[in-house]
C-alpha positions as CSV (number, residue, x, y, z in Angstrom):
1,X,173.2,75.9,184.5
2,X,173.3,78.9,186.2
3,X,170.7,81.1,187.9
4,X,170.0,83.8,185.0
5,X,169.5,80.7,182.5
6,X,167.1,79.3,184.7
7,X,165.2,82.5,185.3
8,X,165.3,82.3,181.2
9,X,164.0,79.0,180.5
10,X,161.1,79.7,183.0
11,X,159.9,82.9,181.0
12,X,160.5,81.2,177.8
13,X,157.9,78.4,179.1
14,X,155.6,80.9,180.8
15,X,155.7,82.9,177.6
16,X,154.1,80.0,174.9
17,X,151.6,78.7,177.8
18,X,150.4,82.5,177.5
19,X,150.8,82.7,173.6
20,X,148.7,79.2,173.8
21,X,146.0,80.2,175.6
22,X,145.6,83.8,173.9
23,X,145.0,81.3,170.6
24,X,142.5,79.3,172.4
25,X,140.8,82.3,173.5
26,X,141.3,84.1,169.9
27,X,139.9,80.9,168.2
28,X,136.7,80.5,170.5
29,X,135.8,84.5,169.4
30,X,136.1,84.0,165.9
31,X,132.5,83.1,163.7
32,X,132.5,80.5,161.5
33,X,130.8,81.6,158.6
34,X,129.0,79.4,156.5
35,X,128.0,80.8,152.7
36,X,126.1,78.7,149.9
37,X,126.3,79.9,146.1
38,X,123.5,82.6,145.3
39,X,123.6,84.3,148.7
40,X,123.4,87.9,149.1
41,X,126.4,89.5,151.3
42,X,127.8,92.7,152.5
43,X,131.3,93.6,152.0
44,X,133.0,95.4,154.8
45,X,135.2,98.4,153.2
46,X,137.8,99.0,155.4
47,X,139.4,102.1,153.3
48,X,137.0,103.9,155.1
49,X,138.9,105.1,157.5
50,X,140.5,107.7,154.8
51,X,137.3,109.1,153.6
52,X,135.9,109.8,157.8
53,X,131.9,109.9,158.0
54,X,129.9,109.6,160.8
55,X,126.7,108.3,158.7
56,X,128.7,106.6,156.3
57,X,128.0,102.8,156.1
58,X,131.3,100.7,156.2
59,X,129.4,97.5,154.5
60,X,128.9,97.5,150.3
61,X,126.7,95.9,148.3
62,X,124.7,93.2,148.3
63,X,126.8,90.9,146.4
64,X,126.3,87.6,145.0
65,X,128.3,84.5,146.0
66,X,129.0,82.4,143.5
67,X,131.7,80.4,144.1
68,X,133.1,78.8,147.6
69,X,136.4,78.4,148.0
70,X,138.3,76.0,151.3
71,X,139.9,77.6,153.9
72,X,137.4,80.7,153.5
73,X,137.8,82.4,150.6
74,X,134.7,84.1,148.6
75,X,133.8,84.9,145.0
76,X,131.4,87.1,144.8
77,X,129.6,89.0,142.1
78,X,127.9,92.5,141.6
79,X,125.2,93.7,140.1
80,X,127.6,94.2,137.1
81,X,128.6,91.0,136.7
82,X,132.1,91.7,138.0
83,X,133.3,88.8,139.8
84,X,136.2,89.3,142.7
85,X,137.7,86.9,145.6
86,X,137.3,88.1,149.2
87,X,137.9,86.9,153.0
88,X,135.1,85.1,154.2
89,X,135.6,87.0,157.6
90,X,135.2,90.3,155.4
91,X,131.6,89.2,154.3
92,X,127.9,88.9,156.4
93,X,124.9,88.1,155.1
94,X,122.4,90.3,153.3
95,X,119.3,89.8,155.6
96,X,117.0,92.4,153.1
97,X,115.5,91.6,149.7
98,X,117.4,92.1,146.0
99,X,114.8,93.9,144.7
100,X,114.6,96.5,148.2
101,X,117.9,97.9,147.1
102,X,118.3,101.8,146.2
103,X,120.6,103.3,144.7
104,X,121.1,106.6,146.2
105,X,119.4,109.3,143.4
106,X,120.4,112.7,145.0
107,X,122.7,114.1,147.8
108,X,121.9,116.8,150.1
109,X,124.7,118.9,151.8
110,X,124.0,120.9,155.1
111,X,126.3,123.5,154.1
112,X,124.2,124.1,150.8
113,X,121.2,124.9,152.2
């Protein structure tokens, strides 16, 4: 083997000690999320980014869970009945009460007035 292949072989080890240690790290960050059938939950929207709002709430709902699926996954309900699957790192729970929840009646623009 000569020198260059060497040099190779080296970076190639150095390079998944790093990868495994970046995982290790990742893995440690990440909550584990626990969810029960008949909580209330938030839904992160993350197509807010088109619509830009400094005041705007990224997090919908509450929702309903009403299934639990393994490796994460999330059925949840609205206020519709509608039922949908989600990412259980998409979801947190709804710490306020179902019956506290608005809908918003009437809009007031700044540039109205």
């Amino acid at each position: 083997m000569n020198e260059l292949d060497e040099f190779r072989l080296k970076a190639y080890e150095s390079s998944a000690l790093y990868k495994e240690k970046m995982k290790k790290y990742h893995d440690q960050k990440i909550d584990k999320r626990e969810f029960v059938v008949g909580d209330l939950v938030l839904l992160f929207n993350s197509r807010l980014r088109l619509f830009p709002g400094k005041l705007k709430s990224k997090w919908t709902g509450p929702f309903r869970v009403t299934q639990v699926f393994p490796h994460g996954a999330v059925e949840l309900e609205n206020k519709e009945g509608t039922r949908f699957k989600v990412n259980g790192q998409r979801i947190k729970v709804y710490l306020g009460k179902s019956e506290s929840v608005q809908e918003v009646i009437e809009a007031y623009y700044l540039d109205e007035v």
